[in-house]
TORPALO-579377 format. One record per residue (C-alpha): x, y, z; residue in one letter. Coordinates in pm, whole numbers, plus 50000, padded with zeros to 5 digits. Example, Ala and Ser with C-alpha at 12.3 -4.5 7.8 and 13.67 -1.06 7.14 Angstrom:
BEGIN
+-------+-------+-------+--------+
:    c1 :    c2 :    c3 : residu :
+-------+-------+-------+--------+
: 51230 : 49550 : 50780 :      A :
: 51367 : 49894 : 50714 :      S :
+-------+-------+-------+--------+
END
This chain:
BEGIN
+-------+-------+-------+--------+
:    c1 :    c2 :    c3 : residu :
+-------+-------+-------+--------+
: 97521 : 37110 : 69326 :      X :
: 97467 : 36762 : 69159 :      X :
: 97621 : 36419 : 69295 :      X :
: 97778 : 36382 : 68949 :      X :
: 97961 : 36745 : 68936 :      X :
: 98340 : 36824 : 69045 :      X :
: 98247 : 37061 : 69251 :      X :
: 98116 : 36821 : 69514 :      X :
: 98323 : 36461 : 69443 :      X :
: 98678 : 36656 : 69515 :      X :
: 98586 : 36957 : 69731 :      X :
: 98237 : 36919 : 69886 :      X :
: 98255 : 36564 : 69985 :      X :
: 98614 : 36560 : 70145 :      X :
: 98544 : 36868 : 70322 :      X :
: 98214 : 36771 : 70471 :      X :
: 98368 : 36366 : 70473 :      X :
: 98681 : 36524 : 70711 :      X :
: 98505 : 36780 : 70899 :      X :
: 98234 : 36482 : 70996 :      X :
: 98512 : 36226 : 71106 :      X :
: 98725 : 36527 : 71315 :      X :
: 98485 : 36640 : 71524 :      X :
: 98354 : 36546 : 71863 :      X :
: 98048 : 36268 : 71751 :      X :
: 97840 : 36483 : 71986 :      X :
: 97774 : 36712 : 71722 :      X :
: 97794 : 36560 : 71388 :      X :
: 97413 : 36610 : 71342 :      X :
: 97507 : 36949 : 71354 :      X :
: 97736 : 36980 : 71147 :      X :
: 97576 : 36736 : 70868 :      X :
: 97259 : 36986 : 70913 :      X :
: 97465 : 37293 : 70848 :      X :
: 97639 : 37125 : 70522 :      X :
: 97281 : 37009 : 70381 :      X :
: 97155 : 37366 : 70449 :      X :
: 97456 : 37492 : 70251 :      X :
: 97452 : 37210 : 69981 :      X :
: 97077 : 37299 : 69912 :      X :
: 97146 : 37667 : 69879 :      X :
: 97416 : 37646 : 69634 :      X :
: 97162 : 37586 : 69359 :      X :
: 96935 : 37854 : 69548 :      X :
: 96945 : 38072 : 69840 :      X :
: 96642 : 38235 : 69818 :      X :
: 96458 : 37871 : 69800 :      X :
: 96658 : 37787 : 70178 :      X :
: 96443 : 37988 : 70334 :      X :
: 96120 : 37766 : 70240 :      X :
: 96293 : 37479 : 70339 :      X :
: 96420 : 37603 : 70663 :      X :
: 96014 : 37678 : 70690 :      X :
: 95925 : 37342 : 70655 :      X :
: 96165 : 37197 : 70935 :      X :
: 96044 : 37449 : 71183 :      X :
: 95711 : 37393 : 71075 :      X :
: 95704 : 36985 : 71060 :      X :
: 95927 : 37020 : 71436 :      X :
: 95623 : 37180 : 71606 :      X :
: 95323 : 37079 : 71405 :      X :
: 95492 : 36666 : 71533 :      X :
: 95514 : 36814 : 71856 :      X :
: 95228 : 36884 : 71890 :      X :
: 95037 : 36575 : 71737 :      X :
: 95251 : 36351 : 71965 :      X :
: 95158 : 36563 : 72277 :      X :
: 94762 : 36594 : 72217 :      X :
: 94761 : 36290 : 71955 :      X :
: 94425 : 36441 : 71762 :      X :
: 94331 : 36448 : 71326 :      X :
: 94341 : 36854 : 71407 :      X :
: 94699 : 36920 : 71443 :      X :
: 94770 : 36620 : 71158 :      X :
: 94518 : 36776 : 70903 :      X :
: 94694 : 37102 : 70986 :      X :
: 95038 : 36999 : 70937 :      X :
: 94986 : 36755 : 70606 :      X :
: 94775 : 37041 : 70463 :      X :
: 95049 : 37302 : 70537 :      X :
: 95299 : 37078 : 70360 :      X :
: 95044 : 37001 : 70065 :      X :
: 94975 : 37385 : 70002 :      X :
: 95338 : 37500 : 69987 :      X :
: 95406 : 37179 : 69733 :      X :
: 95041 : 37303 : 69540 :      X :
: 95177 : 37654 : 69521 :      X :
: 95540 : 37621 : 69448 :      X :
: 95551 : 37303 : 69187 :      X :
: 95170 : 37306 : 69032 :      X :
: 95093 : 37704 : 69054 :      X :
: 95159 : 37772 : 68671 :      X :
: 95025 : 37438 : 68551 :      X :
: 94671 : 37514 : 68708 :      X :
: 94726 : 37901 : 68616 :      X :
: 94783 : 37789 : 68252 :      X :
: 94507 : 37563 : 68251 :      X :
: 94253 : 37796 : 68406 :      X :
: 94350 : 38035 : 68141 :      X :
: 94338 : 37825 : 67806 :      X :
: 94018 : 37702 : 67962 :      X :
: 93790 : 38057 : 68057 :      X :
: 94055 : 38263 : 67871 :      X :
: 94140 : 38086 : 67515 :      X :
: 94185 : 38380 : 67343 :      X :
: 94406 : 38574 : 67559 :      X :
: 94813 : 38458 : 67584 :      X :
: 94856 : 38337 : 67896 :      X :
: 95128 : 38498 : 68126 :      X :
: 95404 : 38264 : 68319 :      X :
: 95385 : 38341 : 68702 :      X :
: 95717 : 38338 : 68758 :      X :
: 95745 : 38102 : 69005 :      X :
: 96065 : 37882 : 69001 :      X :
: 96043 : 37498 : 69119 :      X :
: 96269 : 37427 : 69430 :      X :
: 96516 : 37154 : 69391 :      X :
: 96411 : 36846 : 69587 :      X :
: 96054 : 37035 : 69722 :      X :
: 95858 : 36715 : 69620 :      X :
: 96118 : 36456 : 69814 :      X :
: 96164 : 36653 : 70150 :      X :
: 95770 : 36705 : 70167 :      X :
: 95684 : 36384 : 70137 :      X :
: 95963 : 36260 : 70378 :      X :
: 95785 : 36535 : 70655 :      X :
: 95451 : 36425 : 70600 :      X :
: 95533 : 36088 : 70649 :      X :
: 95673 : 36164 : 71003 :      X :
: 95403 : 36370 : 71108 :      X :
: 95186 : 36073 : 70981 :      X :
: 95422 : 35840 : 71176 :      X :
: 95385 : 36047 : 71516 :      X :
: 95035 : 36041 : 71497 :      X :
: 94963 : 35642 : 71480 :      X :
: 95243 : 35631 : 71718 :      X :
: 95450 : 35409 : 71519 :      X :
: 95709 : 35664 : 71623 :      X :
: 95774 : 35911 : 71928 :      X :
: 95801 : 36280 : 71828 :      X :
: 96118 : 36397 : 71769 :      X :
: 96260 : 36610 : 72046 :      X :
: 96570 : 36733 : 71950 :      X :
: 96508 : 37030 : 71648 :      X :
: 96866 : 36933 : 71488 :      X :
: 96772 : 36575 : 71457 :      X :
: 96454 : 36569 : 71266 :      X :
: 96584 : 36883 : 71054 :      X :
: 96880 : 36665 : 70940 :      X :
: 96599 : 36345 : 70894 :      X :
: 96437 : 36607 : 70663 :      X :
: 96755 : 36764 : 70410 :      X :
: 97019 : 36561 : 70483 :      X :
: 97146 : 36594 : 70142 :      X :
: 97234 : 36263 : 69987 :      X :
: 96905 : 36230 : 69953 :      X :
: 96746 : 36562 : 69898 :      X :
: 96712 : 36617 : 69575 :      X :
: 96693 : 36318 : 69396 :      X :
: 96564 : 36033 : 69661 :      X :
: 96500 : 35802 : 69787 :      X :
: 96194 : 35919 : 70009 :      X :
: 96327 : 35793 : 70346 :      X :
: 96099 : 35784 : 70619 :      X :
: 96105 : 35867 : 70981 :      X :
: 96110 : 35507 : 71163 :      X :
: 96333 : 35379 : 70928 :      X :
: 96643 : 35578 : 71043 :      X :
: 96470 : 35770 : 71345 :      X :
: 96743 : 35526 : 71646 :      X :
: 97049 : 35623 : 71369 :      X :
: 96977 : 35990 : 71406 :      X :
: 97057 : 35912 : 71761 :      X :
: 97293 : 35673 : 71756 :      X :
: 97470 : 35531 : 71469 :      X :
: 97748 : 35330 : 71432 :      X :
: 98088 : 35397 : 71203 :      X :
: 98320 : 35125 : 71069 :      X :
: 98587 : 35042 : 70803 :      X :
: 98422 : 34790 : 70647 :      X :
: 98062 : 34995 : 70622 :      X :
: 98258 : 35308 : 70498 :      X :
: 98432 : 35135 : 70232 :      X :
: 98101 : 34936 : 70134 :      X :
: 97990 : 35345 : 70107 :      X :
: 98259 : 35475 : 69889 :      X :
: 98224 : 35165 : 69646 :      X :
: 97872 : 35262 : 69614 :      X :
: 97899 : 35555 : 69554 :      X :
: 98137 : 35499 : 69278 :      X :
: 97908 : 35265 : 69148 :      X :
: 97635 : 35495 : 69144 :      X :
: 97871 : 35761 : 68974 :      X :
: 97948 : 35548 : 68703 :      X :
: 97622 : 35473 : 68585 :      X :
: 97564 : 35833 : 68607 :      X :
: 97879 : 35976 : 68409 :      X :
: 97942 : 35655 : 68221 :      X :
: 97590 : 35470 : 68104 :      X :
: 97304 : 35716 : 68140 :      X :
: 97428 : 35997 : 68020 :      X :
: 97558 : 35918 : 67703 :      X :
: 97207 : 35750 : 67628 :      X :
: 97066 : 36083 : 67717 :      X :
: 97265 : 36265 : 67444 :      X :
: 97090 : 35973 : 67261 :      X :
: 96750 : 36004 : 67336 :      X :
: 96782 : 36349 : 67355 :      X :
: 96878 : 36431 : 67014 :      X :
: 96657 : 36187 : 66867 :      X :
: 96377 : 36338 : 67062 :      X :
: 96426 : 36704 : 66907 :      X :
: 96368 : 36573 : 66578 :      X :
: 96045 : 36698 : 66461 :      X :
: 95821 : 36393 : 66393 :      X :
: 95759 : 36463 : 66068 :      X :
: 96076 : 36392 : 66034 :      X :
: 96137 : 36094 : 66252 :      X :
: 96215 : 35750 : 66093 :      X :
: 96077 : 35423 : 66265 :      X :
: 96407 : 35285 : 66323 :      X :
: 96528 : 35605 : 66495 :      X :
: 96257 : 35657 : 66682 :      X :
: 96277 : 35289 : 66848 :      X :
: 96664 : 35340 : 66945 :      X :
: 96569 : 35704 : 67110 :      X :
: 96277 : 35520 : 67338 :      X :
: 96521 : 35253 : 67398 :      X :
: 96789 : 35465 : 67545 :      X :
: 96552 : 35671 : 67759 :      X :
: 96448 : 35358 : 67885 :      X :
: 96824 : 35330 : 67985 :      X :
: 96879 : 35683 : 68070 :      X :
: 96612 : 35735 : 68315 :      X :
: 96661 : 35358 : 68497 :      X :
: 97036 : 35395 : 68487 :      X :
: 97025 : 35798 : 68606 :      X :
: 96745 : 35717 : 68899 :      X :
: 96904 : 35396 : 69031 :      X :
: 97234 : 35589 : 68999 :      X :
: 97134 : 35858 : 69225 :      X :
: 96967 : 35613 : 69433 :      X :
: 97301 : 35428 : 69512 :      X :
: 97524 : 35737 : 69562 :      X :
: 97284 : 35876 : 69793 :      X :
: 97278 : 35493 : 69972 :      X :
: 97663 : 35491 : 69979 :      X :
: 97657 : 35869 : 70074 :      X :
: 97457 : 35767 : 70381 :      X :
: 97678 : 35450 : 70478 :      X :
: 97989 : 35647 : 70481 :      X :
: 97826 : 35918 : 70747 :      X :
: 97691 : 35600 : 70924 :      X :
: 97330 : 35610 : 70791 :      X :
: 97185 : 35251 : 70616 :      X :
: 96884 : 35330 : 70357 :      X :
: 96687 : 35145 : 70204 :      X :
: 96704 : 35020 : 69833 :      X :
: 96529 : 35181 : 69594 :      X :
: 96581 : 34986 : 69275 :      X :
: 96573 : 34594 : 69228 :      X :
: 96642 : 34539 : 68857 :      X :
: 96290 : 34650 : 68731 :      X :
: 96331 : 34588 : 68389 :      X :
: 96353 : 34189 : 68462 :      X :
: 95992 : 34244 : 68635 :      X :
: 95677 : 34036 : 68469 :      X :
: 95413 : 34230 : 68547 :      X :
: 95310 : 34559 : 68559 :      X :
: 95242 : 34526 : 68962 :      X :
: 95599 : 34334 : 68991 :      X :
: 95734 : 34636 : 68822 :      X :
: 95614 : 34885 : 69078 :      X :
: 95718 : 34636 : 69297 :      X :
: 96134 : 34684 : 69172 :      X :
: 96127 : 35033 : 69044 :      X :
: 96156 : 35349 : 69300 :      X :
: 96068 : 35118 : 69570 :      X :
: 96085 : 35413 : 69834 :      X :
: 95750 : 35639 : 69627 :      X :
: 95599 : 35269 : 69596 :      X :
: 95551 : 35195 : 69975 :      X :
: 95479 : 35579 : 70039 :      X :
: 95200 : 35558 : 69849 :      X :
: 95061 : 35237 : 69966 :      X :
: 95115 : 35312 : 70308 :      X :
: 95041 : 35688 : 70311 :      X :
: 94792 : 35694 : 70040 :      X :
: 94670 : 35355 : 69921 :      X :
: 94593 : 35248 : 70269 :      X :
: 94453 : 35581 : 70400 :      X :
: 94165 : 35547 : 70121 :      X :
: 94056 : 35208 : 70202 :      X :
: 94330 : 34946 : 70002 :      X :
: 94144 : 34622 : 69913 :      X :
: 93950 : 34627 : 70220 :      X :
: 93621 : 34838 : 70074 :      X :
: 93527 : 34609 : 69803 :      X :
: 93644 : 34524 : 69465 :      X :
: 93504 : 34862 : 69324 :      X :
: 93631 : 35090 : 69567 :      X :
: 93994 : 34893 : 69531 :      X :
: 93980 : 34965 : 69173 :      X :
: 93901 : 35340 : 69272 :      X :
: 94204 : 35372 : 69497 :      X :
: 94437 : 35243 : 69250 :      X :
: 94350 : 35470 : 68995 :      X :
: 94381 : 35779 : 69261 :      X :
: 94687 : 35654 : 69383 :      X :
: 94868 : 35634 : 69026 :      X :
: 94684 : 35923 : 68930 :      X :
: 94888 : 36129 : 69211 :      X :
: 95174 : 35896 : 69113 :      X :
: 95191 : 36075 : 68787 :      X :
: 95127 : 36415 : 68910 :      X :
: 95365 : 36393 : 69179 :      X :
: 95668 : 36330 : 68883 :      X :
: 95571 : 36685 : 68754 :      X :
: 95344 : 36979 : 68655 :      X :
: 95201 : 36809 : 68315 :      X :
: 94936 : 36609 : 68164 :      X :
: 95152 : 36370 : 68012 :      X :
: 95296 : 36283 : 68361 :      X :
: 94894 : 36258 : 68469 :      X :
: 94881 : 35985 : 68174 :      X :
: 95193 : 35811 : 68218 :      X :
: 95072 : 35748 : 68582 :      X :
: 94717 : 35638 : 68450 :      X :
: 94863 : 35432 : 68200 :      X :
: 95032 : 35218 : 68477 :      X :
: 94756 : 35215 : 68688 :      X :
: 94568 : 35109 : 68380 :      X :
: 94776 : 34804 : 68323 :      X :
: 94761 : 34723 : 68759 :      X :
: 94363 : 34732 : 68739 :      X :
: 94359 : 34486 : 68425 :      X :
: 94586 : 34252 : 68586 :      X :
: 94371 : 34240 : 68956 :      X :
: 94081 : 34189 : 68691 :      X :
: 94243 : 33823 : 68635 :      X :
: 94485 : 33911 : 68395 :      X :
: 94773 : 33810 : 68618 :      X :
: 94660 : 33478 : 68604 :      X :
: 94681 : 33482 : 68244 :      X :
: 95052 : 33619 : 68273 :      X :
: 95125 : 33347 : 68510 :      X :
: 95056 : 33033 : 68278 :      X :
: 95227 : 33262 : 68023 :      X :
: 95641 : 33144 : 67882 :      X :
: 95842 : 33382 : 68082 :      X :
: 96027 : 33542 : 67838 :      X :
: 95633 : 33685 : 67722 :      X :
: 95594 : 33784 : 68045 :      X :
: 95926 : 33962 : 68022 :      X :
: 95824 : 34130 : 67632 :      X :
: 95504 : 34216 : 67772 :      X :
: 95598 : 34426 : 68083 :      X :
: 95867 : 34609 : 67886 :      X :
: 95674 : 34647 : 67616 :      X :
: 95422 : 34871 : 67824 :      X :
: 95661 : 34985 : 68048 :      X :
: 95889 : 35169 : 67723 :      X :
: 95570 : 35295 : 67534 :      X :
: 95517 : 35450 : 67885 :      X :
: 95798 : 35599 : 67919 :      X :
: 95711 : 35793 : 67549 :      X :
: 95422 : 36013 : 67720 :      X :
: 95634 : 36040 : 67982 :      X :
: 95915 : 36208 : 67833 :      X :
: 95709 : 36365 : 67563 :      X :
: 95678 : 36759 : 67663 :      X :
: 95309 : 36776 : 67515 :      X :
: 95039 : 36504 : 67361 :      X :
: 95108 : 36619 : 67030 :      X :
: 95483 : 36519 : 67046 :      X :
: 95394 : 36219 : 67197 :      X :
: 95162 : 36080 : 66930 :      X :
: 95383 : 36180 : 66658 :      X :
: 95656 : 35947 : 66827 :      X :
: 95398 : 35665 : 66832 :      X :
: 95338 : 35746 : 66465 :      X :
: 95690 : 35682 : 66395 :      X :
: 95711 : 35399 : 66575 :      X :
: 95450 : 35186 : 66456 :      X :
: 95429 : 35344 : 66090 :      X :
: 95719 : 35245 : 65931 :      X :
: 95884 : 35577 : 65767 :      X :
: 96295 : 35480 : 65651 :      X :
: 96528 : 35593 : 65872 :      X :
: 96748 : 35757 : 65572 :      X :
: 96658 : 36082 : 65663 :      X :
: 96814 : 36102 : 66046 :      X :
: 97138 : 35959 : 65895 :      X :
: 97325 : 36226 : 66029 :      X :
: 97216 : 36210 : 66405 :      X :
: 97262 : 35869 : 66389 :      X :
: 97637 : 35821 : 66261 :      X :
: 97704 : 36000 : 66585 :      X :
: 97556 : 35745 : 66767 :      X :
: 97740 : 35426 : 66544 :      X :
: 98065 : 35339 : 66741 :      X :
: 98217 : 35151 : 66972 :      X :
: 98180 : 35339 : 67295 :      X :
: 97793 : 35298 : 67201 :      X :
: 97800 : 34918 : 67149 :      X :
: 98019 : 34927 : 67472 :      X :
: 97790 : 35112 : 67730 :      X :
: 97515 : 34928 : 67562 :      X :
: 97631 : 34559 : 67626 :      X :
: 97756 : 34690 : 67989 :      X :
: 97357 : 34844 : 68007 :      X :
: 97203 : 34523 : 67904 :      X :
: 97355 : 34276 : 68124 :      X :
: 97343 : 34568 : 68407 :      X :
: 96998 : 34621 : 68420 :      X :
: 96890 : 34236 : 68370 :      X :
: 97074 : 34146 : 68689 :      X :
: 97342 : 33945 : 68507 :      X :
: 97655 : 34060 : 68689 :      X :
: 97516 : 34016 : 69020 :      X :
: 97439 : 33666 : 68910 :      X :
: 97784 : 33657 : 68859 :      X :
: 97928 : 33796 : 69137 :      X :
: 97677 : 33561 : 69338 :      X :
: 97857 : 33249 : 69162 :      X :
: 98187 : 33372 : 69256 :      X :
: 98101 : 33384 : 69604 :      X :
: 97953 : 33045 : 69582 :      X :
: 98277 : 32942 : 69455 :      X :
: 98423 : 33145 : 69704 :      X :
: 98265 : 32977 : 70027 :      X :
: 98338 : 32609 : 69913 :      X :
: 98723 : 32654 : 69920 :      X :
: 98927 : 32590 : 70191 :      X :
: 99054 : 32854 : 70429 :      X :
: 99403 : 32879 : 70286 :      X :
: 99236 : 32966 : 69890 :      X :
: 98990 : 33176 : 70102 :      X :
: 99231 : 33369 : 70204 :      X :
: 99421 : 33439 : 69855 :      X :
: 99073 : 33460 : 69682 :      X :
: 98983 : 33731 : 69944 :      X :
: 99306 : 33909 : 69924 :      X :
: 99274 : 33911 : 69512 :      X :
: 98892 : 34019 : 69564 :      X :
: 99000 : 34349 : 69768 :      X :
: 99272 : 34440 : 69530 :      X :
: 99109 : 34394 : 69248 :      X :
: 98808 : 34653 : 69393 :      X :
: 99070 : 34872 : 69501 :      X :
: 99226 : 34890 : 69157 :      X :
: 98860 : 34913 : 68981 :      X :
: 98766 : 35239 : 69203 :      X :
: 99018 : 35371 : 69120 :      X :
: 98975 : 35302 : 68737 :      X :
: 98624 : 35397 : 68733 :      X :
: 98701 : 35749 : 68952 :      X :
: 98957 : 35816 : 68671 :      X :
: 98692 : 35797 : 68383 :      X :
: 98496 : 35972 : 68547 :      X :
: 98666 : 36228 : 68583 :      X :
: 98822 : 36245 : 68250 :      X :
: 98442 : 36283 : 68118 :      X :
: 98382 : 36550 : 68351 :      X :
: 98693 : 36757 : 68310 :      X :
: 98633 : 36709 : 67931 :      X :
: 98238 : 36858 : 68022 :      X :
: 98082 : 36582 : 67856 :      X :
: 97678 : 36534 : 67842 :      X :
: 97562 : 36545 : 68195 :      X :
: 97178 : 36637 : 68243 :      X :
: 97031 : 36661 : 68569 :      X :
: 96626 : 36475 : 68498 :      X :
: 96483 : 36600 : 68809 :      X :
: 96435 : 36964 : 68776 :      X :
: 96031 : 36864 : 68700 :      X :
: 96053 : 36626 : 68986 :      X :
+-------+-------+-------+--------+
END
């Protein structure tokens, strides 16, 4: 069940939203437990059953690290966790590997095995608690039904962000509920919806079609307008799931953290990794990065851990070799900046340091939607040797109206932080009038939310009614 489907914005959501707000508060963990279980077995039932494992298992095996506090029961839990990640989302990709490598001439057999929704979020979100427990940065969780809703609560499931234990671990307890947070929710979630429905998924039927041309067959100027909008359609479809599953979590009483801060305005490389799915970011540095040493083993060995780290950052966005690159390609770039090129960037115009960031950031993003190396360097050919566009005229007249210039303008000044510059003015201009204009001003700015909700909800349902484009990126996740 996606975010962005009927199904769950008008039955789903009010049912679960109603049921929550009815009951005795005693047990709304329950309850919100119960609905994530059933949320995460619409798209599977058979697939439940693993992660039902994994709460039972992460429950005890954080048990018993907080009662005997030794590596034993922590190498046994995290390894548990890794194995059934290994086995479930990488089993063919090593199978298929192994084969074309001691078995070339033979054709090599799928195992079968299907990729659970989510697997890669909810595992990292229970190693990090049984990492937590053990350098008591956090008490064990007591109470089964508590740390089992930490684990699948499902706004953020299957698509992020990675929440960890200590951040919500006293609202799992005790949370508080108000108008004013609810609302903040909802709008959020709308928000969230829209960039969904509205932005990023009509530049995936972009990029999409423009990526199933053959390359042969690719002209340059096409081929820079379908990197362009999956630049779009993966920031605007990430963040977008990001912010419904933030508003999801305000309206049940839950704050999380932000997960995207406008990375395409970053100027470096590191300052990127810094804006863009903040929540995998700090994971890794303090799971991962720090675990191996950070900076504190030398200059080689900090070198060494950065290129592990984004290694397993690339491997951890999916069973391929072009995700293994794309991660290497970043961690590339973050090693040639700690090698002094920062300082460079810093005496550099900032609009460079803008071109430059995006620049590697989008030929990134190539490999990383790319299914194989070979489609991948045929895109590059396109891009940098010019071929006329002529003969893609008929994918791109598709693409050559206004709702395109539209959602492009709105994705432009979107994801360079220009209406929240905006809005920030407005409340500038807000504070400095008196109390009577205040008042008017805040009465106009409520109204005029209200009535933009409501606009917004209205698209968006008019696009999914019609059963417009609407992808779900994740699956390989």
């Amino acid at each position: 069940m996606l975010f962005s489907s009927l199904i769950f914005i008008y039955l789903f959501l009010p049912l679960t939203l109603g049921f929550y707000y009815l009951i005795n508060p005693e047990y709304r963990n329950r309850f919100l437990l119960v609905s994530s279980l059933l949320f995460f077995a619409w798209g599977g039932v058979s697939y439940s059953f693993l992660l039902l494992f994994s709460l039972i298992l992460n429950f005890f095996i954080g048990k018993a690290i907080g009662t005997k506090s030794n590596r034993l029961w922590l190498t046994i839990g995290v390894s548990i966790n890794l194995i059934f990640l290994l086995i479930f989302k990488y089993a063919n990709f090593f199978a298929k590997n192994f084969s074309e490598l001691f078995q070339p001439d033979e054709t090599y057999q799928d195992l079968g095995i299907v990729l659970p929704i989510g697997i890669s979020f909810y595992t990292f979100q229970a190693i990090s608690y049984l990492i937590d427990v053990y350098r008591k940065t956090t008490e064990p969780q007591k109470k089964f039904v508590n740390l089992a809703l930490y684990i699948s609560f499902f706004p953020q499931l299957i698509a992020g962000p990675i929440v960890r234990y200590h951040d919500i671990a006293k609202q799992l307890v005790s949370r508080s509920h108000s108008r004013a947070s609810f609302i903040y929710g909802a709008e959020r979630f709308v928000l969230g919806l829209a960039k969904k429905v509205l932005i990023a998924n009509q530049f995936a039927l972009i990029a999409d079609s423009i990526f199933a041309i053959q390359a042969d067959n690719l002209g340059t100027f096409t081929a820079w307008i379908g990197i362009i909008a999956y630049s779009f359609q993966i920031y605007f479809d990430f963040s977008a799931y990001s912010d419904m599953a933030i508003g999801l979590g305000r309206m049940f009483g839950f704050k999380f953290l932000e997960n995207f801060n406008f990375p395409y305005i970053a100027k470096s490389i590191r300052e990127f990794w810094y804006r863009w799915h903040i929540s995998l970011s700090n994971w890794f540095r303090d799971y991962l990065y720090i675990s191996l040493g950070g900076n504190r083993k030398g200059t080689k060995r900090t070198y060494l851990n950065l290129f592990i780290v984004f290694l397993i950052t690339g491997f951890w966005h999916g069973a391929s070799w072009t995700f293994i690159v794309w991660g290497l390609i970043h961690g590339l770039f973050m090693i040639i900046e700690k090698l002094g090129f920062n300082k460079v960037l810093e005496k550099l115009w900032t609009p460079l340091r803008y071109v430059y960031t995006l620049f590697v950031v989008i030929m990134a993003w190539v490999v990383f939607r790319a299914e194989t190396f070979a489609e991948a360097l045929g895109f590059y050919h396109s891009l940098f040797i010019y071929k006329p566009s002529d003969i893609n005229v008929d994918v791109l007249m598709n693409f050559f109206n206004l709702e395109t210039y539209i959602v492009t303008i709105v994705a432009l000044l979107g994801s360079a932080n220009v209406f929240t510059l905006i809005s920030d003015k407005f409340k500038l201009f807000y504070q400095r009038n008196s109390a009577t204009n205040q008042k008017y001003m805040l009465f106009t700015i409520d109204f005029l939310e209200v009535v933009s909700v409501v606009i917004v909800m209205f698209m968006v349902s008019m696009y999914l009614v019609a059963g417009t484009y609407n992808p779900f990126i994740y699956f390989r996740f």
